[in-house]
C-alpha positions in Angstrom: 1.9 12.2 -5.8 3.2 11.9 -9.8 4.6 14.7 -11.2 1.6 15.3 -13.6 -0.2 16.3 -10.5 2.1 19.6 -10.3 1.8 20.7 -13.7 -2.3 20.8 -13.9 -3.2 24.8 -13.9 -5.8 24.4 -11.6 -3.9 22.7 -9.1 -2.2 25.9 -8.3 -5.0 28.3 -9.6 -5.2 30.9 -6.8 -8.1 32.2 -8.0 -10.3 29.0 -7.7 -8.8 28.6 -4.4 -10.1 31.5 -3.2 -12.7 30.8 -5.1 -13.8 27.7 -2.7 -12.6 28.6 0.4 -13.6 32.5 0.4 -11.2 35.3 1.5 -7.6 34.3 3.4 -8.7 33.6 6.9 -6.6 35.8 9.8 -2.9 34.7 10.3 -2.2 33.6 13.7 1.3 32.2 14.7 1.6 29.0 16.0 1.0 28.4 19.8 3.9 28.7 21.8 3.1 26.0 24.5 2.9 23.1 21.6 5.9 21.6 22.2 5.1 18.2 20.7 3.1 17.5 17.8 1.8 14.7 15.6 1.3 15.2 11.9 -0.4 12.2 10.5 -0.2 11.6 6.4 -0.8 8.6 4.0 2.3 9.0 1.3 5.5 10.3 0.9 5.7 13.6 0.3 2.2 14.8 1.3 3.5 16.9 5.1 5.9 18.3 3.2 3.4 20.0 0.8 0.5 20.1 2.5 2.1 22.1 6.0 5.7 21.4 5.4 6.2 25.5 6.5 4.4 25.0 10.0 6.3 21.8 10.4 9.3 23.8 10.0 8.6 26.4 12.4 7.7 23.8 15.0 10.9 22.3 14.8 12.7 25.6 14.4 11.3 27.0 17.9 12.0 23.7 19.3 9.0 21.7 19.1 9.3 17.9 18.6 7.7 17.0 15.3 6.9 13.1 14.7 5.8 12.4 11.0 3.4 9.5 10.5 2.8 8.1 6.9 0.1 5.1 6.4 1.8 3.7 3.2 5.4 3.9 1.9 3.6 5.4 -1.4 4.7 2.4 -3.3 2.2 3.5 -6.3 4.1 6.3 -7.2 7.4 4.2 -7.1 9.6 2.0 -5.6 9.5 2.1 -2.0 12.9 2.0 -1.2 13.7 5.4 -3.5 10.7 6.9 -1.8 11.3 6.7 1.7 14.9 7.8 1.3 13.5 10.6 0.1 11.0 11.0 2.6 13.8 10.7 5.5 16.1 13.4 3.7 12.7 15.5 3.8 12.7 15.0 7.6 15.7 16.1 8.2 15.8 19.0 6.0 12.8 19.7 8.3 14.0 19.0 11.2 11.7 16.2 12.4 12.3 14.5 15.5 10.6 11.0 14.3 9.4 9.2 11.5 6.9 6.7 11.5 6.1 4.3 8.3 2.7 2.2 9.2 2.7 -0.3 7.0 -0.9 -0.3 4.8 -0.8 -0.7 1.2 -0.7 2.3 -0.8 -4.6 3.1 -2.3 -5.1 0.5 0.2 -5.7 2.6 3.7 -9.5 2.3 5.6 -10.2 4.5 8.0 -12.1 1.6 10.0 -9.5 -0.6 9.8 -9.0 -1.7 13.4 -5.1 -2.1 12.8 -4.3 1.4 11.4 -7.0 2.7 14.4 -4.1 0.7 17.3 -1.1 2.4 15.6 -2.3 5.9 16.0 -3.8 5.3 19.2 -0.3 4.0 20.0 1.8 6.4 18.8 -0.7 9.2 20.7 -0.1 7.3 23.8 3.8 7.5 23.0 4.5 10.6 21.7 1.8 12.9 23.8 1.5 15.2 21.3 -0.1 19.0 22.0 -1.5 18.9 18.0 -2.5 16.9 15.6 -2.3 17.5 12.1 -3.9 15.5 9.4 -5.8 16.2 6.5 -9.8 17.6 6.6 -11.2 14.7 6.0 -15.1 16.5 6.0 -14.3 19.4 3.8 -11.3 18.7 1.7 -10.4 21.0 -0.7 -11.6 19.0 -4.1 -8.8 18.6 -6.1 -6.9 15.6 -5.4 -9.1 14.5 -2.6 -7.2 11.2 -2.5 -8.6 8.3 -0.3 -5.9 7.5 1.4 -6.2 10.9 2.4 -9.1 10.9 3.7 -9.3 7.5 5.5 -6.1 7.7 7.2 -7.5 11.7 8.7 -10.6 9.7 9.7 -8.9 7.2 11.5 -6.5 9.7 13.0 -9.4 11.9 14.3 -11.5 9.0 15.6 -8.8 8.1 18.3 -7.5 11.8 19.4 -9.6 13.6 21.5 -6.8 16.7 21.7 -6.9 19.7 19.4 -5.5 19.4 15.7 -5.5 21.7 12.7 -6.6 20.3 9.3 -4.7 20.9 6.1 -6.1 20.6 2.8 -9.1 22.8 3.3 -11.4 24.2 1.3 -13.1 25.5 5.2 -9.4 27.1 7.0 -10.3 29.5 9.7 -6.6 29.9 10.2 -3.3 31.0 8.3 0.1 30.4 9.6 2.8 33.0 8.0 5.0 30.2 6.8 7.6 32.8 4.5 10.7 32.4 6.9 10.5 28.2 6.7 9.2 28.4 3.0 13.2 28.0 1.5 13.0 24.5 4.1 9.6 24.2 2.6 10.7 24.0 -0.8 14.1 22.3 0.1 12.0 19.1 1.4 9.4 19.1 -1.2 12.3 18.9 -3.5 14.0 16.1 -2.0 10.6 13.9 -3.4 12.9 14.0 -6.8 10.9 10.4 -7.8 7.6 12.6 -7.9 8.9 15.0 -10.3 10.0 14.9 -13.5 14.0 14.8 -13.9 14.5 18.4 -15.5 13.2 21.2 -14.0 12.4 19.7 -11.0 13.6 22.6 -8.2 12.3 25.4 -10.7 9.1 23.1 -11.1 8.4 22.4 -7.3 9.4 26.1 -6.7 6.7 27.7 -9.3 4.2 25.3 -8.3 4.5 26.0 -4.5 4.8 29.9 -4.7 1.7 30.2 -6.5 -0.2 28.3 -3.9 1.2 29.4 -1.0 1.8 33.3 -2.4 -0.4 35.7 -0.3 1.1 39.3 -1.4 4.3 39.8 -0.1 4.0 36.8 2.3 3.6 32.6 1.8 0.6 31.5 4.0 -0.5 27.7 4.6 -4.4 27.5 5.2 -6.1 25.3 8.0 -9.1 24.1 9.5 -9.0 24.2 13.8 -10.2 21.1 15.9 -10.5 22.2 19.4 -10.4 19.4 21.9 -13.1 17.0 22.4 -14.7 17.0 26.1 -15.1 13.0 26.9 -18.5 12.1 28.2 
């Protein structure tokens, strides 16, 4: 994600937001009996924005959290800076695993049979309760990357569990995320190579409020999966 991304007024536009996706959908907390969960990404940096806050509840109640990123984000610079940042990000959040996959960045298919094993692996592994990628069938549509997209299709075409969907222009959920949103912001931060070098915590900080700002509250939006029944 460049830092350009961040400063675009309609990136953080509430009002188109709601615009797209109608009015804030009710705010449920998150399910006590998870007590694993998979969140599935393509870059550096993207959990942490997209549902850093219910990441950082999870962990928080005691949840095991396993991050899994498709690309080492290698676009957006060098790979080494980013996943140190990335792991900092983790820990800030309190994940219990990280998990770098290996595909090119730009590069990720959603049919590619590799990418299909390593998820299906790491759901065999880890067991998780949830999934949580992005919406790959009604993203929200600014910045719907395609890494983004492939790597949710491929994620969703081997679970057969229940996962909520980020990046939503159709959420039929909201998690109250304002306790975790100081983590939140913390871990976003840590992505210093995405942002530019002045400004950067007041930068992330504005940016992030305005999106996640719901009255008196932050709220992250998402779309609910419930399990598929195998024929």
């Amino acid at each position: 994600m460049h830092w350009l991304w961040y400063t675009l007024p309609l990136v953080c536009a509430p009002g188109l937001e709601r615009a797209l996706r109608g009015p804030c959908p009710p705010v449920v907390d998150p399910p006590p009996d998870v007590r694993r969960v998979l969140a599935v990404a393509a870059h550096p940096d993207d959990l942490e924005y997209f549902c850093g806050g219910l990441l950082g509840r999870f962990a928080r109640s005691g949840a095991r959290v396993d991050a899994v990123l498709a690309t080492g984000g290698e676009r957006g610079g060098e790979t080494s800076r980013r996943r140190a940042e990335q792991e900092e990000a983790a820990r800030l959040l309190g994940y219990a695993g990280l998990h770098w996959l290996g595909f090119p960045d730009r590069g990720v298919r959603h049919d590619d049979p590799r990418l299909l094993a390593k998820i299906h692996a790491l759901t065999e592994v880890e067991r998780p309760h949830l999934l949580l990628t992005f919406d790959p069938d009604h993203p929200y549509p600014i910045y719907a990357h395609p890494d983004h997209l492939a790597v949710a299709r491929a994620a969703l075409s081997v679970w057969r569990g229940p996962a909520w969907l980020f990046h939503t222009r159709r959420p039929d959920i909201a998690v109250d995320i304002t306790e975790a949103f100081a983590a939140k912001l913390a871990a976003f931060g840590a992505h210093r190579s995405q942002l530019p070098r002045r400004g950067t915590a007041q930068l992330a900080g504005w940016h992030l409020q305005r999106r996640h700002r719901q009255g008196k509250r932050f709220l992250e939006l998402y779309r609910t999966i419930p399990p598929q029944r195998v024929l």
